[in-house]
Structures are given as structure tokens and as C-alpha cells.
C-alpha positions as CSV (number, residue, x, y, z in Angstrom):
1,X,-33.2,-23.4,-2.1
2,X,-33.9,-23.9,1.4
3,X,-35.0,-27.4,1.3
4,X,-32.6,-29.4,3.6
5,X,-32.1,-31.9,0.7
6,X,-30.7,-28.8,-1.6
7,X,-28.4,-27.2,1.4
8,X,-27.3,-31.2,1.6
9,X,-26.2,-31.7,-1.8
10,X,-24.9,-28.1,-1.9
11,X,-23.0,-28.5,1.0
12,X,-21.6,-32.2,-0.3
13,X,-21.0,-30.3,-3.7
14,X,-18.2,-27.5,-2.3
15,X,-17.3,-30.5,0.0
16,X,-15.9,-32.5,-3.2
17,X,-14.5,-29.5,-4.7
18,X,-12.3,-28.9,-1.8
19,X,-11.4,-32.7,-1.8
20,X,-9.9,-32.5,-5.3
21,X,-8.6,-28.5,-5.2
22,X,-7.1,-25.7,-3.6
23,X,-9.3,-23.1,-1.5
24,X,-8.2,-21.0,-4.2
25,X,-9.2,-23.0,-7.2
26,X,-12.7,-23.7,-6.1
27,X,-15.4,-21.5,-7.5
28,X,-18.7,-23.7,-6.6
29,X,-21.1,-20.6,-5.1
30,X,-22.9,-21.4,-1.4
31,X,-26.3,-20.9,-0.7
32,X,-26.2,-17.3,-0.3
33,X,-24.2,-16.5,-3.7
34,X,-26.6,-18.8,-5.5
35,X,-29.4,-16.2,-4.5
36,X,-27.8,-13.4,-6.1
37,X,-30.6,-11.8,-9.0
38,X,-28.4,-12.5,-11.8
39,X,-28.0,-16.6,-10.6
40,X,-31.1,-18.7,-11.6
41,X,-31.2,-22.0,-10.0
42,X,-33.0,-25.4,-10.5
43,X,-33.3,-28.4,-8.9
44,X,-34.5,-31.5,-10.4
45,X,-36.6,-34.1,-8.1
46,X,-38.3,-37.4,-8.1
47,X,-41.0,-37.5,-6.2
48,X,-40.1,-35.9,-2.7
49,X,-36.3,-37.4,-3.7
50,X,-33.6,-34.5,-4.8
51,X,-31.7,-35.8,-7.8
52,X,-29.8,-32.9,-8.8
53,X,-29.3,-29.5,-9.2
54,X,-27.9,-26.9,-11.6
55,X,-27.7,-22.9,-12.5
56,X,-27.3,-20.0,-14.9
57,X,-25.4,-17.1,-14.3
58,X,-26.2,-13.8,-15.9
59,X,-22.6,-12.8,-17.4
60,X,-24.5,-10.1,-20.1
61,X,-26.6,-10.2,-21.5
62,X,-25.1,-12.2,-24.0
63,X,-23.2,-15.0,-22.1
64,X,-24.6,-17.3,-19.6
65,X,-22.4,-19.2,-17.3
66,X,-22.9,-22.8,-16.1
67,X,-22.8,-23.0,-12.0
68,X,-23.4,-25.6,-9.4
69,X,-24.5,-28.9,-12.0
70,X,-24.4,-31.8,-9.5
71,X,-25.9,-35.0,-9.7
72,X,-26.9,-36.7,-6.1
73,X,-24.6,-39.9,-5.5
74,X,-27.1,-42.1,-5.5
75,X,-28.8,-40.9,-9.0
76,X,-25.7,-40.8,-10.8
77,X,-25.8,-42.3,-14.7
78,X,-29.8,-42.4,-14.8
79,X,-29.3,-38.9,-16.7
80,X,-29.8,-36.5,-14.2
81,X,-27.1,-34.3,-15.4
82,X,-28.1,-34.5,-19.2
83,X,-31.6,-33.8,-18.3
84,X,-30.3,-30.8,-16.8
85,X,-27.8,-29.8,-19.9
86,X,-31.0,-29.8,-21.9
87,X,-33.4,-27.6,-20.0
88,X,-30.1,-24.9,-19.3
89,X,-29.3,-24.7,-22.9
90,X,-33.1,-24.7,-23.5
91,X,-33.4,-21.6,-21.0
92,X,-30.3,-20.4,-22.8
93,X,-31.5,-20.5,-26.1
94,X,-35.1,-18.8,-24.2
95,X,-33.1,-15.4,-22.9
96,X,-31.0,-15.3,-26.5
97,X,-27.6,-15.9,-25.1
98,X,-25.0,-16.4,-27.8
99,X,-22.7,-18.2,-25.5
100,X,-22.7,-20.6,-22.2
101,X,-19.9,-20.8,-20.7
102,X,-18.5,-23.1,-17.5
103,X,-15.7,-23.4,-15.4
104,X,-14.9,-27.3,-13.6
105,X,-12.2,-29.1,-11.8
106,X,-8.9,-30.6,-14.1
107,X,-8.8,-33.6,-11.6
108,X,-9.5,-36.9,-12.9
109,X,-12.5,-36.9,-10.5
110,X,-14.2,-34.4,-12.8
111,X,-13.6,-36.5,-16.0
112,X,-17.2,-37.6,-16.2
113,X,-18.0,-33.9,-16.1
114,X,-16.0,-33.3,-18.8
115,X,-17.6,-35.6,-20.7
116,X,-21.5,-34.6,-20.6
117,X,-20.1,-31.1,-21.4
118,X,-18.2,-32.7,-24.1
119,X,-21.7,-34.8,-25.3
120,X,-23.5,-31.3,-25.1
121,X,-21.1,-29.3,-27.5
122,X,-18.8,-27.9,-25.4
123,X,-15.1,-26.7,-25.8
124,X,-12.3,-26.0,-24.1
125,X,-11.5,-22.3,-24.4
126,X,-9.8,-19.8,-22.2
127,X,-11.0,-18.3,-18.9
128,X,-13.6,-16.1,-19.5
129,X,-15.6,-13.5,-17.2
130,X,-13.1,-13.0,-14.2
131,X,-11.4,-16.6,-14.2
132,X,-7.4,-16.6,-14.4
133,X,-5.5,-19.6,-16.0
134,X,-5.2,-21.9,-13.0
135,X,-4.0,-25.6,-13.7
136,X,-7.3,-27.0,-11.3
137,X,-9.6,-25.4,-13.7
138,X,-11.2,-26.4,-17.4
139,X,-12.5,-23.5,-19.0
140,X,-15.1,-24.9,-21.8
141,X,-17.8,-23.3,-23.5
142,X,-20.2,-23.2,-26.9
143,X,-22.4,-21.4,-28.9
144,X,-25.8,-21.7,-28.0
């Protein structure tokens, strides 16, 4: 996580959270929270090129959490972000986890979100770990 290209698309990641929610609605991790033990953390490249990035986060060790899926602009719709949906829920399905969860933005910017999580089997559900209802956040989840 300490290629520049990562801490770039990172960085451009919590800047379009806060461009379509409050401080207090954004729950994208940084560098730092993304090292954490129970966080694991891919990145998926193309040559020397980043395409995108995703993570699990160790809820139990039952339930796995979605953080940080982000596609770079310029690789968006080649299926960066389903390639990614595959080898999480593969890893899932690896560690026995009954449930994935994710948190993501209500705006209408995060409507193709919505949809690969949709395409994957994904729900909307309540918050879950330490989320609140918030009207900036969709709560979705499935059985893995």
C-alpha cells in the first residue's frame, strides 16, 4: 500500500466520498486504517498500471465487510470492479464467512455501485457492525 499509484487512488477515493457526503457520513478508511490486522487489502494492476483496488474487513469471524472497492477513472466498465467482487467473495467463501457485508454512498453518484453489488447478490439490509441509519448510507449484504 505504499505505491504512489495506491495512496493516489486512495486519496481520490475519500476525495469523492466527501464530494457526494457529509464528513460524518463518510466511512472510506485512509492508508493507515486500511493497515489494521483485521483489514486485508488488494490491489488489482495491469502491467505497472493500477486499475483498482478493494478490501475485507474482519467483523468475526463469521462476517466480512466490503471496504475501499474503487475502480481507477480511467479503467472504469472493463470489469475491474467485478473482477474484484469475484476474488472477495472467493477469499470469503476461503475464511468460511457466512456473511459479507458493505456499507456505500445513497447519492446517485454511487448508483453504478449499487448495481455490481446488486449483479453480485447483494441486499439492502440494516446497518450492521457499528453503522447507524444515516440517509447518505446503503447498507447491503448476502450470504456467502
Amino acid at each position: 500500500m505504499s505505491s504512489p499509484a495506491v495512496v493516489g487512488l486512495l486519496h481520490e477515493h475519500l476525495q469523492s466520498m466527501s464530494l457526494h457526503s457529509p464528513p460524518e457520513s463518510i466511512h472510506a478508511l485512509d492508508i493507515e486504517a486500511l493497515r489494521k490486522p483485521e483489514i486485508t487489502f488488494w490491489s488489482v494492476w495491469q502491467n505497472t498500471e493500477l486499475m483498482g483496488c478493494g478490501a475485507i474487513k474482519q467483523l468475526d469471524s463469521l462476517h466480512g465487510e466490503i471496504k475501499s472497492m474503487r475502480t481507477a477513472s480511467m479503467h472504469r466498465r472493463k470489469g475491474v470492479g467485478a473482477f474484484l467482487m469475484r476474488h472477495i467473495l472467493e477469499e470469503a467463501k476461503r475464511r468460511s464467512y457466512h456473511r459479507l457485508s458493505l456499507e456505500t454512498g445513497s447519492a446517485k453518484a454511487f448508483a453504478p455501485a449499487h448495481q455490481l453489488y446488486a449483479n453480485f447478490g447483494f441486499h439492502a439490509c440494516g446497518p450492521f457492525a457499528d453503522y447507524v441509519e444515516d440517509p447518505y448510507s446503503v447498507f447491503m449484504t448476502r450470504e456467502v
